[in-house]
C-alpha positions in Angstrom: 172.4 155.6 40.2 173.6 156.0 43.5 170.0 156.8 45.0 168.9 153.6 43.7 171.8 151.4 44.7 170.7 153.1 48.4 167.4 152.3 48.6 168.0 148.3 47.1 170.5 148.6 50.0 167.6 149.1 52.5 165.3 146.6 51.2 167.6 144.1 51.6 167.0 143.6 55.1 163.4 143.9 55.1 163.2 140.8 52.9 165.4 138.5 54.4 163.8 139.8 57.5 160.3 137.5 57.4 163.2 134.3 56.4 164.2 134.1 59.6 160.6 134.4 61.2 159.5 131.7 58.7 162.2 129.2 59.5 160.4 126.2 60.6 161.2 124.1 63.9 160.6 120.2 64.1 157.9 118.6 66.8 157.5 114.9 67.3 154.8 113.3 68.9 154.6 109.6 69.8 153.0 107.5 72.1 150.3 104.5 72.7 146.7 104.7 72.6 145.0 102.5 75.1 141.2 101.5 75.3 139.3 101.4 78.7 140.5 98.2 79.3 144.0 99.1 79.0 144.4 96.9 75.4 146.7 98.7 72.4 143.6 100.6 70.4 144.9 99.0 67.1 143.3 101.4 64.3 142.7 104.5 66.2 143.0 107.9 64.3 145.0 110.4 66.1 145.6 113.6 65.5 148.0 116.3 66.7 147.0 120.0 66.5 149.0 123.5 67.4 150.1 126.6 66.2 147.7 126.3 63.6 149.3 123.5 62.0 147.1 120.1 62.1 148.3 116.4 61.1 146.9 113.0 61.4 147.6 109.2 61.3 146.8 106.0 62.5 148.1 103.8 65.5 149.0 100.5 64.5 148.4 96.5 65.9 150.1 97.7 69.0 148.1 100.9 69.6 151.2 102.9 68.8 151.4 106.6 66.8 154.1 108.8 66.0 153.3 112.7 63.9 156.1 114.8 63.2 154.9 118.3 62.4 156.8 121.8 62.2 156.4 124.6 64.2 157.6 128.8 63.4 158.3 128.4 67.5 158.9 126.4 70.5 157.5 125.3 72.9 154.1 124.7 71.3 151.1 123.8 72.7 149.1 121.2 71.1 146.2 118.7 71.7 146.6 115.3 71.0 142.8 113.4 69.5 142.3 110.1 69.2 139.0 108.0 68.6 138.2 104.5 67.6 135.2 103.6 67.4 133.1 106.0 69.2 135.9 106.2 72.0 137.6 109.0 72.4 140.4 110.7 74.4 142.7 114.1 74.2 145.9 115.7 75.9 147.0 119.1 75.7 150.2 119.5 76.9 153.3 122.4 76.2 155.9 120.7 74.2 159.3 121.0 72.4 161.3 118.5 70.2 160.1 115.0 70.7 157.6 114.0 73.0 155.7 110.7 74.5 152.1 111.4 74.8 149.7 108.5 75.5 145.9 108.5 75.5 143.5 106.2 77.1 140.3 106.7 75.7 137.2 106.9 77.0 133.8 105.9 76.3 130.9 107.3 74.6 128.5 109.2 77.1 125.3 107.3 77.2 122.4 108.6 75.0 119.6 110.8 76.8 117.3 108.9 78.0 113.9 109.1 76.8 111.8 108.0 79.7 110.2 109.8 82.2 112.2 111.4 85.0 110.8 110.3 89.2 112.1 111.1 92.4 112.2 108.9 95.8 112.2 110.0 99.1 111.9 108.4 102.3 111.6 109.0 106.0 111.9 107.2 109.4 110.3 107.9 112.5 113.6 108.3 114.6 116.9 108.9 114.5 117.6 106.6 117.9 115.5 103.6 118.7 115.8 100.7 121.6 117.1 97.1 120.6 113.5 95.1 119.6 112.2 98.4 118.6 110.0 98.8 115.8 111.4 101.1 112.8 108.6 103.0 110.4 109.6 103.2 106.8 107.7 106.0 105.1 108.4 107.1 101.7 107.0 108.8 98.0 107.6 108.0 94.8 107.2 111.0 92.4 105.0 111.2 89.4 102.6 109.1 91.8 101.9 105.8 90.3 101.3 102.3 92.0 104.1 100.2 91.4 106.5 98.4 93.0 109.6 99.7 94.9 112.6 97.6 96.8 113.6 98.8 100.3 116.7 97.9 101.2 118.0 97.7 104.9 121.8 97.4 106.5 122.4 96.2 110.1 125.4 97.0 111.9 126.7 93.4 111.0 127.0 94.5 106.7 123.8 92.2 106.9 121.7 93.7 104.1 118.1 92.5 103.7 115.5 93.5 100.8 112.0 93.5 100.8 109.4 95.3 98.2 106.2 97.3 98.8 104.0 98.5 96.4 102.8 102.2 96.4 99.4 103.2 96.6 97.6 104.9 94.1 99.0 108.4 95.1 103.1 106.9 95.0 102.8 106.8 99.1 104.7 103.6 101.0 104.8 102.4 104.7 107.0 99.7 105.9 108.1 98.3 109.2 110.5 96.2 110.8 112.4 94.9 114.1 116.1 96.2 115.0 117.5 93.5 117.5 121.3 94.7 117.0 122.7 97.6 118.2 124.4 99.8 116.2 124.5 101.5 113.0 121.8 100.9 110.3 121.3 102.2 107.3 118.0 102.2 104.9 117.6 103.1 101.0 114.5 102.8 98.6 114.9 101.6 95.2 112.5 102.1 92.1 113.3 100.1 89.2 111.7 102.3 86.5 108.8 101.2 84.1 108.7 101.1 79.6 107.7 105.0 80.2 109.8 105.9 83.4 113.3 106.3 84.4 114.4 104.3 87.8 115.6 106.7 90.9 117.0 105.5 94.1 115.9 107.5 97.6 118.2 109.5 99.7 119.9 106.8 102.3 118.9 107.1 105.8 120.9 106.4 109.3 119.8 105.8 112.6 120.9 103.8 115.5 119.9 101.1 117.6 121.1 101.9 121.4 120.4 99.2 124.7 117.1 100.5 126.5 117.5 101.3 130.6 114.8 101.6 133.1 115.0 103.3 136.3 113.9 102.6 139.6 113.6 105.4 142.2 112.5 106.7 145.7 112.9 110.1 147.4 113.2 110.4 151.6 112.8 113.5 153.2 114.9 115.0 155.8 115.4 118.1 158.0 116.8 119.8 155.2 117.6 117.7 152.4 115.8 114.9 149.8 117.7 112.1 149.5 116.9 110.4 146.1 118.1 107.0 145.6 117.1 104.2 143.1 118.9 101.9 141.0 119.0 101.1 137.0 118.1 98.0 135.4 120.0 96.0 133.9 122.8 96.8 136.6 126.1 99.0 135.1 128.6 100.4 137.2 129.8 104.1 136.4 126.5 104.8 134.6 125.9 108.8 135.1 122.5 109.9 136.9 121.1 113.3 136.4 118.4 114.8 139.2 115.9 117.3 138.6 113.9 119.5 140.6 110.5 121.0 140.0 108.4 123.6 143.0 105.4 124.2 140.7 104.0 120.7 140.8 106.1 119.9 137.3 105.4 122.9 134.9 109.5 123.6 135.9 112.3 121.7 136.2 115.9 122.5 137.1 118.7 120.5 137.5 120.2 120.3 140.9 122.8 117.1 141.3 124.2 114.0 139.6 126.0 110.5 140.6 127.2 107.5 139.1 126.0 104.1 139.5 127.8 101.4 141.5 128.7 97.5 140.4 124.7 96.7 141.2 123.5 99.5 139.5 121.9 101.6 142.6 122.4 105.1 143.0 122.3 108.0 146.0 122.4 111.2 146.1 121.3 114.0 149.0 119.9 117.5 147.6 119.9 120.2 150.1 116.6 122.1 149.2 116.3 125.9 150.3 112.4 125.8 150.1 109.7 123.7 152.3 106.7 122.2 150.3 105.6 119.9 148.2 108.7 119.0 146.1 109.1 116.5 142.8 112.1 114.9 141.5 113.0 113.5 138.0 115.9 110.9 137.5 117.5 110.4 134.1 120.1 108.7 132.7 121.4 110.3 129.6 122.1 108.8 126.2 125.5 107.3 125.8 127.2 105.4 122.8 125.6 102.3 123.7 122.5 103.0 125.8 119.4 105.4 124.5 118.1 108.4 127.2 116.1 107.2 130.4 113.5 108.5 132.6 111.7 107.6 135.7 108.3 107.0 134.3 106.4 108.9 136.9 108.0 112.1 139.0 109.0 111.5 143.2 107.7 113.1 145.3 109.0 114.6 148.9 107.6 117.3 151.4 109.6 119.7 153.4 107.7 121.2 156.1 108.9 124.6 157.6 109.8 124.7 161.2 106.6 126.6 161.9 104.7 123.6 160.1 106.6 121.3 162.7 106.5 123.7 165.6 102.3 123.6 164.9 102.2 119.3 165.1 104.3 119.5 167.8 101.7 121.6 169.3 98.6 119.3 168.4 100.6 116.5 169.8 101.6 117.7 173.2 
């Protein structure tokens, strides 16, 4: 008797035991459900899931829900469902007694498109060109197909201006135009898309449109120095002059000096030269922010004779 009292004595414990791990815990979750546009989603079905446990209900005319569920412990983590309408929306969030969760929902992912996919690319011949330049579109529109495609071109005044080509036979496109504002500009191709294929836009392309400089120059030769002098057109002051040298008729060159401009735009500078010869010189004015790079359009050149070359005409003049 007392072997049995013993043993009811330990089993006591081991079913009261799962009780306490039983003993459910209260979770409330409220909140609004908003469409896209921010309006209460009157009608929606929400529903609140976590720990295993699942319950729904329905928001009402002001978009509003409130589920009241019961948990073995806390905090839980649930997700929160809604959808109206083939908009939908979710939060998962760690929660314990009573919580505000709202939902905005979203809309539907488009269907897959059944069309044909294409690709566009373009090109331009440049990434710097001179004010009243002429700019070469050239692009490719893949499958290849003749049809029509919009280019669309941005001038550093947010001036946009559109104008459409059609392709030839193998999806190939040329276009050109004038840039007479300097700046940044910007250029895009556009294909609308047909009954059996998709539209695709082309990568965008930037260049810019700098102020063109010409150069005017002359080299004078001394005892033992070129002096190289010139001046730019149209006249800036501070404008920064590069020189450079070539002894091998111009196969070489090596820079050997630079200046600055004055107010008028003329330039001088003296090069001592270590060799005698036939010498050339190259000016250039390199590319700034507002101007593109400048050259001389022919090479100068000077002659150095050795004092033995002037010791022999001294000779033949005496």
């Amino acid at each position: 008797m007392k072997s049995k009292i013993l043993i009811l004595a330990l089993l006591i414990p081991l079913i009261l035991l799962p009780l306490k791990v039983l003993a459910q815990i209260p979770a409330t979750i409220y909140g609004y459900v908003y469409m896209p546009d921010g309006s209460p989603a009157a009608g929606a079905t929400v529903t609140v899931s976590g720990s295993g446990v699942s319950a729904s209900t329905t928001t009402n005319s002001q978009g509003y829900y409130e589920i009241t569920f019961s948990v073995s412990s806390v905090p839980v983590t649930v997700t929160v469902k809604a959808t109206k309408d083939g908009y939908s929306g979710s939060v998962t969030r760690s929660v314990e007694g009573a919580v505000r969760i709202d939902i905005t929902l979203k809309a539907p992912p488009p269907p897959p498109s059944t069309k044909k996919a294409t690709s566009l690319k373009i090109q331009v011949n440049g990434t710097v060109f001179a004010v009243n330049s002429t700019v070469e579109v050239k692009g490719k529109l893949s499958p290849a197909m003749s049809v029509d495609v919009e280019i669309t071109i941005r001038n550093p005044l947010g001036e946009t201006s559109r104008v459409t080509v059609k392709t030839a036979s193998d999806g190939s496109f040329t276009y050109t135009f004038k840039v007479d504002i300097a700046g940044k500009w910007s250029v895009y191709a556009y294909f609308k898309g047909t009954g059996d294929y998709a539209s695709s836009k082309s990568n965008t392309i930037t260049f810019y449109v700098k102020y063109s400089v010409s150069i005017t120059a002359w080299a004078k030769a001394g005892e033992k120095a070129v002096t190289v002098y010139g001046k730019i057109n149209p006249p800036s002051a501070d404008v920064t002059v590069l020189v450079y040298m070539s002894i091998d008729g111009g196969k070489t060159w090596f820079y050997v000096a630079n200046t600055t401009t004055s107010e008028d735009g003329s330039f001088e500078v003296e090069v001592k030269i270590r060799v005698y010869g036939n010498i050339l010189f190259k000016v250039v004015v390199p590319e700034t922010e507002t101007t593109i790079k400048a050259e001389v359009t022919s090479p100068l050149a000077a002659q150095l004779k050795s004092p033995r070359e002037k010791e022999l005409e001294q000779q033949v003049t005496q």
